[in-house]
PDB file of N, CA, C and O in Angstrom:
ATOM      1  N   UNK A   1      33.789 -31.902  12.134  1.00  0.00           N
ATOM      2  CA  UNK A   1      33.036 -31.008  11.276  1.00  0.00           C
ATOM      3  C   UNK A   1      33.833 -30.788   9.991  1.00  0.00           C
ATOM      4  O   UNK A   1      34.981 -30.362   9.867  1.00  0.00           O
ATOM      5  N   UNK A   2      33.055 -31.133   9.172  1.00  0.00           N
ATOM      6  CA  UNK A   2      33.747 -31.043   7.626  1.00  0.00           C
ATOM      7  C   UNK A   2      33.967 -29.357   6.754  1.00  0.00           C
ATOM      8  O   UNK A   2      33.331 -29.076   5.738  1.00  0.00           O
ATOM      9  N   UNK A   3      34.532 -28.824   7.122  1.00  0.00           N
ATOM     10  CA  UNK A   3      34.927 -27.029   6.328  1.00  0.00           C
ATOM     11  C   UNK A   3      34.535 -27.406   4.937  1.00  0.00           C
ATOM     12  O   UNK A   3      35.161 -28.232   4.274  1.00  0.00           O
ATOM     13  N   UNK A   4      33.590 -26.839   4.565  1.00  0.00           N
ATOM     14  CA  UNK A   4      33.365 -26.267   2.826  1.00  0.00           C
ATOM     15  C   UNK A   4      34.194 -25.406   2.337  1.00  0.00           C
ATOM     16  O   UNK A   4      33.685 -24.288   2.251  1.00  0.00           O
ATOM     17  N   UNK A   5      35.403 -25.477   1.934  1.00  0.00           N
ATOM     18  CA  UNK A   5      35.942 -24.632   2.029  1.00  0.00           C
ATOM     19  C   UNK A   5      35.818 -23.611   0.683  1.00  0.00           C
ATOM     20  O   UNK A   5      36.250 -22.464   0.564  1.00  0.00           O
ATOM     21  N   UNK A   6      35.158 -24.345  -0.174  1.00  0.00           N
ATOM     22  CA  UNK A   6      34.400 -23.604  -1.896  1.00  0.00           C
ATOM     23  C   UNK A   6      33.594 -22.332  -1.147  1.00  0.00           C
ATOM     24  O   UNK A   6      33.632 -21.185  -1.591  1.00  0.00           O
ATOM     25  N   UNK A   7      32.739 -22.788   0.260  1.00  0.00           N
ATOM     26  CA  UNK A   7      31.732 -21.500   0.696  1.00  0.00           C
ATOM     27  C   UNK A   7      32.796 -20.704   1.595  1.00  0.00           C
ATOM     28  O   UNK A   7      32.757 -19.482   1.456  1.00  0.00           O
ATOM     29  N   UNK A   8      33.366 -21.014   2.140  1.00  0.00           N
ATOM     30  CA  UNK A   8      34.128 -19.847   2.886  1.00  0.00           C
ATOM     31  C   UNK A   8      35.109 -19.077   1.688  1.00  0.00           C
ATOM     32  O   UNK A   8      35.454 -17.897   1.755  1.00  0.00           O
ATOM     33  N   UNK A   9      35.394 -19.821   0.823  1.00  0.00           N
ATOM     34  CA  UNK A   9      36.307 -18.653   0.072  1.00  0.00           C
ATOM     35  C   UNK A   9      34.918 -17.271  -0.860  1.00  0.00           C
ATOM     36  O   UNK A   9      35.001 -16.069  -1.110  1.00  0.00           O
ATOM     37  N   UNK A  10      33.954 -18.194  -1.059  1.00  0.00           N
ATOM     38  CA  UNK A  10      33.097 -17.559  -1.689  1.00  0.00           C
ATOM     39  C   UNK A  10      32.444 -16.289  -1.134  1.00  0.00           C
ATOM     40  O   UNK A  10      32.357 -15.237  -1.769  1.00  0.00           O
ATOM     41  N   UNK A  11      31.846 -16.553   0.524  1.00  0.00           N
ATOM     42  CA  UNK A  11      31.810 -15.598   1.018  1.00  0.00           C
ATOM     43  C   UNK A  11      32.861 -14.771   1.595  1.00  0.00           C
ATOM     44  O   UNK A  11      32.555 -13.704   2.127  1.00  0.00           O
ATOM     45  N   UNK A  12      34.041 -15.153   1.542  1.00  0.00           N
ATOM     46  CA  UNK A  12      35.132 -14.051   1.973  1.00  0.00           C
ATOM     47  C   UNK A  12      35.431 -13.804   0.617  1.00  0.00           C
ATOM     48  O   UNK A  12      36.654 -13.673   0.575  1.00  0.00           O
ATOM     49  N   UNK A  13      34.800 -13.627  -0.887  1.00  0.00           N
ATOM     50  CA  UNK A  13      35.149 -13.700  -2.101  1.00  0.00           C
ATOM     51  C   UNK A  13      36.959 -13.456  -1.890  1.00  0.00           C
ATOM     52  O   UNK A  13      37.566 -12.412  -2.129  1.00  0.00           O
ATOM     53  N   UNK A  14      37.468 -14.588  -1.444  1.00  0.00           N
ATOM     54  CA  UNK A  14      38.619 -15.070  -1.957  1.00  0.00           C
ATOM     55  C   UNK A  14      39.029 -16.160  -3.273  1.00  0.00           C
ATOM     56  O   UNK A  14      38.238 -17.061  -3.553  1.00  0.00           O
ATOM     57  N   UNK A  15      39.978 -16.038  -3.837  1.00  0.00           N
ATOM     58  CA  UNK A  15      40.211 -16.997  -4.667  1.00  0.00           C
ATOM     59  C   UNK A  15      41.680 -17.843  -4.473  1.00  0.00           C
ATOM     60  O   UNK A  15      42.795 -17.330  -4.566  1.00  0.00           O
ATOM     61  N   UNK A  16      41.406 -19.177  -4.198  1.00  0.00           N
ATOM     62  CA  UNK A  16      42.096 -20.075  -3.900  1.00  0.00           C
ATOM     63  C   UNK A  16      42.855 -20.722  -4.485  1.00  0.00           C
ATOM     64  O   UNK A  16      42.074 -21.321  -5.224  1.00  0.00           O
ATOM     65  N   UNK A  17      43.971 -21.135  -4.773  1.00  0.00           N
ATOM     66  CA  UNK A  17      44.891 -21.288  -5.908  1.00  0.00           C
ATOM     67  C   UNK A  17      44.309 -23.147  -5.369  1.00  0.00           C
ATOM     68  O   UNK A  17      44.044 -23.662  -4.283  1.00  0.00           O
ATOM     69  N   UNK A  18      44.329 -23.608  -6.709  1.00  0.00           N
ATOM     70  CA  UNK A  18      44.131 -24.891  -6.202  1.00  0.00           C
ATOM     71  C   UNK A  18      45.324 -26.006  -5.201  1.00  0.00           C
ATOM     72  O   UNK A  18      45.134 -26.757  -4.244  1.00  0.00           O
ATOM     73  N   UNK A  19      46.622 -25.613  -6.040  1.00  0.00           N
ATOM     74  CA  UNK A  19      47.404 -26.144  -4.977  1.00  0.00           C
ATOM     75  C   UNK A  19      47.581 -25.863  -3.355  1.00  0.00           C
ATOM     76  O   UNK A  19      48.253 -26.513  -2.555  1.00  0.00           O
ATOM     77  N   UNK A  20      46.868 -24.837  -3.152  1.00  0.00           N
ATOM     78  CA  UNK A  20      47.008 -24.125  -1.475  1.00  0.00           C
ATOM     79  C   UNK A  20      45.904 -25.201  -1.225  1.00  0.00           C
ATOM     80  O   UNK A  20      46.314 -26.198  -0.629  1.00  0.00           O
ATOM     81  N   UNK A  21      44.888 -25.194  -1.486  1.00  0.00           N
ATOM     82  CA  UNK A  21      43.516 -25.664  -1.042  1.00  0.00           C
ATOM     83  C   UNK A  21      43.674 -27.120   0.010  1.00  0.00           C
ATOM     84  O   UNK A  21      43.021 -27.358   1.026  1.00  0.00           O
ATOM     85  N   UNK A  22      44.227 -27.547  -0.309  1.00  0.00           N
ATOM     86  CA  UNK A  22      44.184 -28.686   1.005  1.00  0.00           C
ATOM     87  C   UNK A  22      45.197 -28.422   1.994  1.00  0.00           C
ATOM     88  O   UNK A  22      45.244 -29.211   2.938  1.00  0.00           O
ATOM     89  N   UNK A  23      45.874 -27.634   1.967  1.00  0.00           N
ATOM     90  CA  UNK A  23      46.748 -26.994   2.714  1.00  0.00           C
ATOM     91  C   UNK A  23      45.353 -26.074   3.424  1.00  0.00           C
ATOM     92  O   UNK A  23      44.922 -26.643   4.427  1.00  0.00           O
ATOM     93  N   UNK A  24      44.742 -25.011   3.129  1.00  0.00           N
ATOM     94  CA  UNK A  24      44.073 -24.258   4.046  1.00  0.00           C
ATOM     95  C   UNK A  24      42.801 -25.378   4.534  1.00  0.00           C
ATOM     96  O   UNK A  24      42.261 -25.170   5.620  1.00  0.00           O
ATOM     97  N   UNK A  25      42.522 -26.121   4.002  1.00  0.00           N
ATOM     98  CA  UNK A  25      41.719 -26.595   4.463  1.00  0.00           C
ATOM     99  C   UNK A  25      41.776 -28.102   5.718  1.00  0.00           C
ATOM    100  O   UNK A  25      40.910 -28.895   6.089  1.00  0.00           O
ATOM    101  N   UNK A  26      43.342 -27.919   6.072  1.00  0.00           N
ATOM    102  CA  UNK A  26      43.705 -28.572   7.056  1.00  0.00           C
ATOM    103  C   UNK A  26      43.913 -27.353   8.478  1.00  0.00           C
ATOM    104  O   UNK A  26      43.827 -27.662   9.667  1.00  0.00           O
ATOM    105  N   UNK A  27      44.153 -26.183   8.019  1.00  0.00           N
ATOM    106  CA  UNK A  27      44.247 -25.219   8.837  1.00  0.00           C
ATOM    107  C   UNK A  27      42.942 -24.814   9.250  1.00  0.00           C
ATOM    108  O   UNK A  27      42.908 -24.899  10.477  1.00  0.00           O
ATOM    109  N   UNK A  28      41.864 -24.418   8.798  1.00  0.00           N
ATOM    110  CA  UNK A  28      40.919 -24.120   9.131  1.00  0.00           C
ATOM    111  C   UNK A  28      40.570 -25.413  10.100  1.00  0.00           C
ATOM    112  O   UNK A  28      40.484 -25.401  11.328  1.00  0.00           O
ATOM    113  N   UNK A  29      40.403 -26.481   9.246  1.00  0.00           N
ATOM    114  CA  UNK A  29      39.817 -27.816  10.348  1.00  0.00           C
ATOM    115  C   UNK A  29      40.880 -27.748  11.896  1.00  0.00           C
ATOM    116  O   UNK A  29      40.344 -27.991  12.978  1.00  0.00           O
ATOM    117  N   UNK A  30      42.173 -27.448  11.834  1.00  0.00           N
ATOM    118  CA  UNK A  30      42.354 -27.430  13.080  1.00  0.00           C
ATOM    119  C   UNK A  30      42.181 -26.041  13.807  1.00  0.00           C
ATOM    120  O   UNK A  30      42.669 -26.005  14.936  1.00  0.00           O
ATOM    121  N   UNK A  31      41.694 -25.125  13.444  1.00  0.00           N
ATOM    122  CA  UNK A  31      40.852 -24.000  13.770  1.00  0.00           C
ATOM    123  C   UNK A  31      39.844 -24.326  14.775  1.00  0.00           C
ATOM    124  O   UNK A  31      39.806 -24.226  16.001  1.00  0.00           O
ATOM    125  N   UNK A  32      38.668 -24.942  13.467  1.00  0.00           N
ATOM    126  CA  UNK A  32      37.597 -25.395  14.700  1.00  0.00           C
ATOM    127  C   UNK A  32      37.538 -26.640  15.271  1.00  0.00           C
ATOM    128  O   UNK A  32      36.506 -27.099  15.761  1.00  0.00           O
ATOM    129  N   UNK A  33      38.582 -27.205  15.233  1.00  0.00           N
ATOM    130  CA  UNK A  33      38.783 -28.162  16.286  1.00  0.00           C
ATOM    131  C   UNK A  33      39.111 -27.671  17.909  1.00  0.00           C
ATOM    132  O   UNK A  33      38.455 -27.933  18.917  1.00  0.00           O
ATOM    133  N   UNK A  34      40.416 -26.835  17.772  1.00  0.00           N
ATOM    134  CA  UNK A  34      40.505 -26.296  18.576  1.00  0.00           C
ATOM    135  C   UNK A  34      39.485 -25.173  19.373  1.00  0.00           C
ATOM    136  O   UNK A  34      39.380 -25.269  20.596  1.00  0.00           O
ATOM    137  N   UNK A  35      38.772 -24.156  18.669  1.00  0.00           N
ATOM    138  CA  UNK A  35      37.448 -23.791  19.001  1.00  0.00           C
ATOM    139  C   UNK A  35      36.560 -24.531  20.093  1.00  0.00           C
ATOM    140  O   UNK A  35      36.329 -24.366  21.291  1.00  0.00           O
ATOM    141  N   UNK A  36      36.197 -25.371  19.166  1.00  0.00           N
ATOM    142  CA  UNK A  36      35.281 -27.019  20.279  1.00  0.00           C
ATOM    143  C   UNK A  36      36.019 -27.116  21.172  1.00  0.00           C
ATOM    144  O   UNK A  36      35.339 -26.696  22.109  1.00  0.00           O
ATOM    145  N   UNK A  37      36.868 -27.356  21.522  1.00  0.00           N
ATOM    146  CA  UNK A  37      37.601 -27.710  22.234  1.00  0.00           C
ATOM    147  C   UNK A  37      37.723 -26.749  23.343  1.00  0.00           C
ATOM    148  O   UNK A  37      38.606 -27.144  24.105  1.00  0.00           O
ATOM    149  N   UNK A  38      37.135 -25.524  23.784  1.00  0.00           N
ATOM    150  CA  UNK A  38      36.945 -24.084  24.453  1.00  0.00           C
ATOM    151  C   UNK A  38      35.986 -24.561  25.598  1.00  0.00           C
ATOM    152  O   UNK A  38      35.077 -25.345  25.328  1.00  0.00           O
ATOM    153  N   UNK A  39      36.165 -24.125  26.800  1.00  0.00           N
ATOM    154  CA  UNK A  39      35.250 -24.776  27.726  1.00  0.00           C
ATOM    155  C   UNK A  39      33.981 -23.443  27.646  1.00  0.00           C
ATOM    156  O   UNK A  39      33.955 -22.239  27.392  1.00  0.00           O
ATOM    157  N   UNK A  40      33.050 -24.494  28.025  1.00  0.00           N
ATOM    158  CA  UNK A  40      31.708 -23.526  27.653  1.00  0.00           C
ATOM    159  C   UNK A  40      31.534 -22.362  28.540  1.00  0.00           C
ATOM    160  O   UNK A  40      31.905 -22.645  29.679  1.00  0.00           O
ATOM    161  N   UNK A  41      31.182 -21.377  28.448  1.00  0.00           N
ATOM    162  CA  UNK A  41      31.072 -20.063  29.213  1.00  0.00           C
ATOM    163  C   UNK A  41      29.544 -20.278  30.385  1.00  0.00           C
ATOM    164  O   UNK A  41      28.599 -20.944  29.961  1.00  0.00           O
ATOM    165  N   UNK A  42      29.504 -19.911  31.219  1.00  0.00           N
ATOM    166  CA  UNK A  42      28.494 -19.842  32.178  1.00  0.00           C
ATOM    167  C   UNK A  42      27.546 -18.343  31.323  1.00  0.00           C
ATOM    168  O   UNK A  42      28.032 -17.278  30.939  1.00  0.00           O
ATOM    169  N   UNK A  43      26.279 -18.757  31.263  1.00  0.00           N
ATOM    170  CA  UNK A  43      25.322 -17.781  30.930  1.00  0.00           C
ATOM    171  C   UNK A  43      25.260 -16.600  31.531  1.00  0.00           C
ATOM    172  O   UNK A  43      24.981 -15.528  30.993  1.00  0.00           O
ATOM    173  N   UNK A  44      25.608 -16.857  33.029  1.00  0.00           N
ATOM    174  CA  UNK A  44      25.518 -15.467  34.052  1.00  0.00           C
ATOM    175  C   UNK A  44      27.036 -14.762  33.553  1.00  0.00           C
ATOM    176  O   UNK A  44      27.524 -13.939  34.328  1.00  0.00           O
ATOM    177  N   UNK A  45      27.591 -14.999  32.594  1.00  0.00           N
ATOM    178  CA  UNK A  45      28.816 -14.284  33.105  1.00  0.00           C
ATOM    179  C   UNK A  45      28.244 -13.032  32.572  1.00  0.00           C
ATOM    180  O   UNK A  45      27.132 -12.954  32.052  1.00  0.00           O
ATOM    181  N   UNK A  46      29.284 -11.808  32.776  1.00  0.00           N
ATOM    182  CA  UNK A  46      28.891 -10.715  32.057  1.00  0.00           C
ATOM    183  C   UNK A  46      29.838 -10.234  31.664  1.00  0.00           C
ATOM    184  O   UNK A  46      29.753  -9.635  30.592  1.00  0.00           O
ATOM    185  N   UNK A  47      31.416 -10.307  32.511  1.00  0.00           N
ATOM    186  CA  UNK A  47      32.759  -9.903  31.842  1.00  0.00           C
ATOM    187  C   UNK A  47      32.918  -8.897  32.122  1.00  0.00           C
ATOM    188  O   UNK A  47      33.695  -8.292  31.383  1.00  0.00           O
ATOM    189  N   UNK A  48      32.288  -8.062  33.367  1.00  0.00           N
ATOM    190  CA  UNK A  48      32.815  -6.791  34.495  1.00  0.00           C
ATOM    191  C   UNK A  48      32.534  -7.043  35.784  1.00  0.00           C
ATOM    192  O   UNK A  48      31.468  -6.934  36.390  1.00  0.00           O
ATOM    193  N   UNK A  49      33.600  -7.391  36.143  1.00  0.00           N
ATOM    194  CA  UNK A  49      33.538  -6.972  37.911  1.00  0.00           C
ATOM    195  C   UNK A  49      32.622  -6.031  38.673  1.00  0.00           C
ATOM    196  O   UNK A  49      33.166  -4.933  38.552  1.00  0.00           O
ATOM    197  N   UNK A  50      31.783  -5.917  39.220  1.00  0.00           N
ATOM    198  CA  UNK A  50      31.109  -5.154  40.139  1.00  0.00           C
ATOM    199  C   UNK A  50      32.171  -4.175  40.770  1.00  0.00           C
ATOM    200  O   UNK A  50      32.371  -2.968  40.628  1.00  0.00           O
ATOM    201  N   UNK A  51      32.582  -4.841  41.280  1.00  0.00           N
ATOM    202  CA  UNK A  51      33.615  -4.301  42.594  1.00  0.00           C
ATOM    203  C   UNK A  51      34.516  -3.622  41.678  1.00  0.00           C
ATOM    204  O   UNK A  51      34.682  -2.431  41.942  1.00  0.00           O
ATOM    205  N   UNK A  52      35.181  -4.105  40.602  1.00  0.00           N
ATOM    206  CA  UNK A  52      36.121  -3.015  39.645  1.00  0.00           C
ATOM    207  C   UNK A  52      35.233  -2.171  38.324  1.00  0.00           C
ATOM    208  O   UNK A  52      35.268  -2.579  37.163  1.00  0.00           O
ATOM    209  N   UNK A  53      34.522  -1.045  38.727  1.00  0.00           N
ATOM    210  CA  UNK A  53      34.216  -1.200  37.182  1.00  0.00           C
ATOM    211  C   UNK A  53      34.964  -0.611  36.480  1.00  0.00           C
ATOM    212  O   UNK A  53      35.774   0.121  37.048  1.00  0.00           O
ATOM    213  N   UNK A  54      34.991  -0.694  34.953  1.00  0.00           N
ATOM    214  CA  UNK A  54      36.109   0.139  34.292  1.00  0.00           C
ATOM    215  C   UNK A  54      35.877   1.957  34.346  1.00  0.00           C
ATOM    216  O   UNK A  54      34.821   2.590  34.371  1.00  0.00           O
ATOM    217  N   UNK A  55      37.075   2.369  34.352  1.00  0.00           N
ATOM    218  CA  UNK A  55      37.061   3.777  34.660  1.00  0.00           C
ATOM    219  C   UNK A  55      37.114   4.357  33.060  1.00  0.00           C
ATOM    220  O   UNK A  55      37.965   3.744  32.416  1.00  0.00           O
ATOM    221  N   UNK A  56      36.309   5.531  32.167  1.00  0.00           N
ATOM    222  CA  UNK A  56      36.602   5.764  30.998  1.00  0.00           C
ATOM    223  C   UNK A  56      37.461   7.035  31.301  1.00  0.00           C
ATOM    224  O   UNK A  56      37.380   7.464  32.451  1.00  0.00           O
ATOM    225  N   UNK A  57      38.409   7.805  30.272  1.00  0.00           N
ATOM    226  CA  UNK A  57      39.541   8.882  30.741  1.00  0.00           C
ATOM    227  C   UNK A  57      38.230  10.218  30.351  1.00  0.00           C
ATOM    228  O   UNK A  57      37.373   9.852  29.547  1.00  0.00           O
ATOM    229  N   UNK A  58      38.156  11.075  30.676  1.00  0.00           N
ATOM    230  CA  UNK A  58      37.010  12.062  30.424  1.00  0.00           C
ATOM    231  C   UNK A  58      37.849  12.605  28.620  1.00  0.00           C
ATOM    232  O   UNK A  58      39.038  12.681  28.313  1.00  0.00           O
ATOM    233  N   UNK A  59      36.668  12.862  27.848  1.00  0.00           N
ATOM    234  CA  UNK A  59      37.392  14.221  26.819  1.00  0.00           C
ATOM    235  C   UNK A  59      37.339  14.994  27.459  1.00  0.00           C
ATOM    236  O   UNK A  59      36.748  15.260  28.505  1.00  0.00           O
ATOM    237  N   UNK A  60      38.630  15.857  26.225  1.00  0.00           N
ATOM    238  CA  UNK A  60      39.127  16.782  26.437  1.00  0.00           C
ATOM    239  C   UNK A  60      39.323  17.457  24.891  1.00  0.00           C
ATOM    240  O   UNK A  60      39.596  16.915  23.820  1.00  0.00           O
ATOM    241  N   UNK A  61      39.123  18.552  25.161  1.00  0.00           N
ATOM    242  CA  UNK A  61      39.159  19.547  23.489  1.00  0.00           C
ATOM    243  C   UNK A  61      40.567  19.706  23.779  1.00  0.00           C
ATOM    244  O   UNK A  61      41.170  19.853  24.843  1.00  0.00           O
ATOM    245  N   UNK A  62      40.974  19.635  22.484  1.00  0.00           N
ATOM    246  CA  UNK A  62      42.536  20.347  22.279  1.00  0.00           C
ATOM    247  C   UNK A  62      42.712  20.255  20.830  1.00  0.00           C
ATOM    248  O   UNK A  62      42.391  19.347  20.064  1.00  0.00           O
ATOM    249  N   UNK A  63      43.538  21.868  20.510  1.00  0.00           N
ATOM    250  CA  UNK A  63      43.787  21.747  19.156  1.00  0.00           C
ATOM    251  C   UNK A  63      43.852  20.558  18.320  1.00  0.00           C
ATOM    252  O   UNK A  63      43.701  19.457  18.849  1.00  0.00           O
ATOM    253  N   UNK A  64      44.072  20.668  17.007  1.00  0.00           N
ATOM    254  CA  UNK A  64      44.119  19.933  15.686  1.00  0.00           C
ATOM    255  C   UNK A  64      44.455  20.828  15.098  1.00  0.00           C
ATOM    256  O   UNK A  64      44.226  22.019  15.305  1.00  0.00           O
ATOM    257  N   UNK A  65      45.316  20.099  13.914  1.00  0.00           N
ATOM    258  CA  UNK A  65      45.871  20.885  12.891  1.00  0.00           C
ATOM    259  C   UNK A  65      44.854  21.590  12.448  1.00  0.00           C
ATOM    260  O   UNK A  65      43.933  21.729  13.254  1.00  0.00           O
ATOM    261  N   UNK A  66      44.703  22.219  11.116  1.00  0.00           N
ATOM    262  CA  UNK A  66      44.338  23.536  10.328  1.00  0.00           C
ATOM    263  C   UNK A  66      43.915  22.663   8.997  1.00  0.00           C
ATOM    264  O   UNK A  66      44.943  22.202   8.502  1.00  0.00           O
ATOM    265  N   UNK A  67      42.759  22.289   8.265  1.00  0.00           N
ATOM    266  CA  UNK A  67      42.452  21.692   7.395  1.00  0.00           C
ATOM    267  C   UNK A  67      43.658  21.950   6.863  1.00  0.00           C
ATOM    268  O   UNK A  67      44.481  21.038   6.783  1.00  0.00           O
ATOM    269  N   UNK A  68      44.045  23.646   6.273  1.00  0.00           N
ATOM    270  CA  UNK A  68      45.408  23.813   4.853  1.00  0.00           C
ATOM    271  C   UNK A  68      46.598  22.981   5.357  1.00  0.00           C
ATOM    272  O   UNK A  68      47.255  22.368   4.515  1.00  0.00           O
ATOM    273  N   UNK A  69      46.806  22.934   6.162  1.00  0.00           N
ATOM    274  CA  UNK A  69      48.036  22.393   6.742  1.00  0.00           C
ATOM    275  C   UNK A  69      48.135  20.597   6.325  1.00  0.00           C
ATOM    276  O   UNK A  69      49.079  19.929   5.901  1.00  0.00           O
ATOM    277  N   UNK A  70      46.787  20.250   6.649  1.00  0.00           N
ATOM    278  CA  UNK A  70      46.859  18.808   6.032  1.00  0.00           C
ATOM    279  C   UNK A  70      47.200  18.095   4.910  1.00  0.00           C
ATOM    280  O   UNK A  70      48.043  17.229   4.672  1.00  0.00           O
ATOM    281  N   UNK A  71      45.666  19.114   3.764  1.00  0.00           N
ATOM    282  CA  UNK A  71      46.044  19.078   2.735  1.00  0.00           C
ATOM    283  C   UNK A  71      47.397  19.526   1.660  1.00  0.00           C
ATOM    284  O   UNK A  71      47.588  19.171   0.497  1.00  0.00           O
ATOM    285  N   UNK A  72      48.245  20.460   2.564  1.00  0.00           N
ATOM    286  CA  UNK A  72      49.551  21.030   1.944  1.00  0.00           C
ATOM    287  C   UNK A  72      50.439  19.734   1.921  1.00  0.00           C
ATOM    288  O   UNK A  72      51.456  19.849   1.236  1.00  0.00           O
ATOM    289  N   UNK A  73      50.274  18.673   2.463  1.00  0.00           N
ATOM    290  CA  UNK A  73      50.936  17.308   2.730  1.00  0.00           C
ATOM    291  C   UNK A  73      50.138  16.692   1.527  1.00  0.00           C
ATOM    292  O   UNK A  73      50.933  16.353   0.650  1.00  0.00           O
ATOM    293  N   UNK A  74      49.276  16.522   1.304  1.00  0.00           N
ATOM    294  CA  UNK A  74      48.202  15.535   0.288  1.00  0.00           C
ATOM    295  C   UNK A  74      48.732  15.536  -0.937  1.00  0.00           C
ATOM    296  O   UNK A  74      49.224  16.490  -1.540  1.00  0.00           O
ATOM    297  N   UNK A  75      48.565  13.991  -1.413  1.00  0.00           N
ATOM    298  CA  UNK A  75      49.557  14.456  -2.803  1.00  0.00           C
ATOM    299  C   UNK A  75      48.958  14.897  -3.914  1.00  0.00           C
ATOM    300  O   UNK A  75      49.524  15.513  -4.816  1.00  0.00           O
ATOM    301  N   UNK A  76      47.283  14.456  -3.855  1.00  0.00           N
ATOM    302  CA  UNK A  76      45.963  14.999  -4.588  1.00  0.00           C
ATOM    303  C   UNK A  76      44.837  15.588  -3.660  1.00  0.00           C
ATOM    304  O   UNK A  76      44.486  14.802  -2.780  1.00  0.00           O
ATOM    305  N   UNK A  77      44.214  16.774  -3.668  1.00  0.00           N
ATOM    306  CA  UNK A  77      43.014  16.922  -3.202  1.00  0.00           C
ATOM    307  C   UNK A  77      42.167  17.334  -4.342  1.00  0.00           C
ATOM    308  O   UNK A  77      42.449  17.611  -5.507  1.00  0.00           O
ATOM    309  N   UNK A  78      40.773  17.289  -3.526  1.00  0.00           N
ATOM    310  CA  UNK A  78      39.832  17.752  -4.714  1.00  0.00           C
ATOM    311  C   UNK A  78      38.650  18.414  -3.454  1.00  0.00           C
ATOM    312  O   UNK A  78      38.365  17.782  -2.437  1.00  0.00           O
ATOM    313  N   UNK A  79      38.131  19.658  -3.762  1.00  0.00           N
ATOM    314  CA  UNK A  79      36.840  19.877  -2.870  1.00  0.00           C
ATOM    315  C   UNK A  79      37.002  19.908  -1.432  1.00  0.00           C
ATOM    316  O   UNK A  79      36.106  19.548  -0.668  1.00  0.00           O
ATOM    317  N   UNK A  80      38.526  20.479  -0.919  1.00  0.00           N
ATOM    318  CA  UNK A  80      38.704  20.495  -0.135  1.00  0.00           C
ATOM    319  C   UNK A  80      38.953  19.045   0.902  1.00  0.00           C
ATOM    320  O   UNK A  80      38.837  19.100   2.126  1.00  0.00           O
ATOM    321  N   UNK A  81      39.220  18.098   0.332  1.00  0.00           N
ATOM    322  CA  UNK A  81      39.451  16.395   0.671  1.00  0.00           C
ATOM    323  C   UNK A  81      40.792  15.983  -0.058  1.00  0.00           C
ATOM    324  O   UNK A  81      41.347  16.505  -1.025  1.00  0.00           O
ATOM    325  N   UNK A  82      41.185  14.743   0.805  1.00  0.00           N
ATOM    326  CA  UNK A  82      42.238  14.460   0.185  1.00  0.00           C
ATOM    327  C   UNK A  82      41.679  13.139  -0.536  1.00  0.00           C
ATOM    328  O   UNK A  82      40.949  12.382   0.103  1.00  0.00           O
ATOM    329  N   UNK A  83      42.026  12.861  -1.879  1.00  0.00           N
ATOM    330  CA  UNK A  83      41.667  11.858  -3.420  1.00  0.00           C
ATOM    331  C   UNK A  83      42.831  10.682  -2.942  1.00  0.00           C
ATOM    332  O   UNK A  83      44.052  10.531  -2.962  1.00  0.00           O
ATOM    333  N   UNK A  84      41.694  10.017  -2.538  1.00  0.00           N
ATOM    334  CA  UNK A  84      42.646   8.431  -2.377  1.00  0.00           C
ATOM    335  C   UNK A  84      42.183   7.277  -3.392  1.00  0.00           C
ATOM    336  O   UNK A  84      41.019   7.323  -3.787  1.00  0.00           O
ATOM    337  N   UNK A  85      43.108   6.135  -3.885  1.00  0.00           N
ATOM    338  CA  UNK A  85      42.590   5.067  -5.038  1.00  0.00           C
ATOM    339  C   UNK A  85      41.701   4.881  -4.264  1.00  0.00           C
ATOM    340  O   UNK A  85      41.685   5.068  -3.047  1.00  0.00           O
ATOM    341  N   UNK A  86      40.706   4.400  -5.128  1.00  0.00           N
ATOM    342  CA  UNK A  86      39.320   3.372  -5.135  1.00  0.00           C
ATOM    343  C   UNK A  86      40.193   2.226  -4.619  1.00  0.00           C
ATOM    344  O   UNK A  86      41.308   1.871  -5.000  1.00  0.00           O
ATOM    345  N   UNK A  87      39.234   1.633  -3.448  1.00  0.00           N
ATOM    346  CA  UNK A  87      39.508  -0.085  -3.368  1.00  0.00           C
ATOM    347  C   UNK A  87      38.969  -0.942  -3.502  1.00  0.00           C
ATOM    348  O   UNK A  87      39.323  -2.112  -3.647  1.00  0.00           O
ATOM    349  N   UNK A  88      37.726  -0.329  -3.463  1.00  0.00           N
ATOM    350  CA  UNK A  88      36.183  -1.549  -3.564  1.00  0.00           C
ATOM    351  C   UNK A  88      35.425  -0.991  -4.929  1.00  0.00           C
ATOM    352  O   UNK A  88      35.071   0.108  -5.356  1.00  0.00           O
ATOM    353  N   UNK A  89      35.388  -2.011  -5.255  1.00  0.00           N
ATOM    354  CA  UNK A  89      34.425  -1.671  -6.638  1.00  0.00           C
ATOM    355  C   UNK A  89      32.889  -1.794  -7.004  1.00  0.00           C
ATOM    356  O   UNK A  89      32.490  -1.457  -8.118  1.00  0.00           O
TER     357      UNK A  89
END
């Protein structure tokens, strides 16, 4: 299977230095090589034991700090929140 690797950077909007590019694009190909290479799963599986099922721990309420107490740590708040950089634009 041949990796596009122009569409995978595009939809992971990465940008690819051209000298890396045949470098990742030997990594990815042995990616899904190895992938294929996965023995096929039986349809019935389901991936819980009958006989074991998983146990969840019950909640439980217990204190938490005091909003002031948080924000007295914050190095900016605004509106009662703590002001973190933008990352996504």
């Amino acid at each position: 299977m041949k990796i596009d690797l122009e569409k995978v950077a595009q939809l992971a909007r990465l940008k690819i230095e051209p000298e890396k590019r045949e470098m990742f694009e030997r990594q990815l190909q042995s990616i899904v090589e190895m992938v294929e290479k996965l023995p096929q799963m039986e349809e019935a599986y389901v991936g819980v034991d009958p006989a074991h099922p998983m146990q969840l721990r019950e909640d439980t309420v217990r204190p938490s700090l005091r909003r002031e107490a948080i924000l007295a740590n914050a190095p900016q708040t605004q509106a009662g929140c703590v002001v973190v950089p933008k990352t996504v634009e």
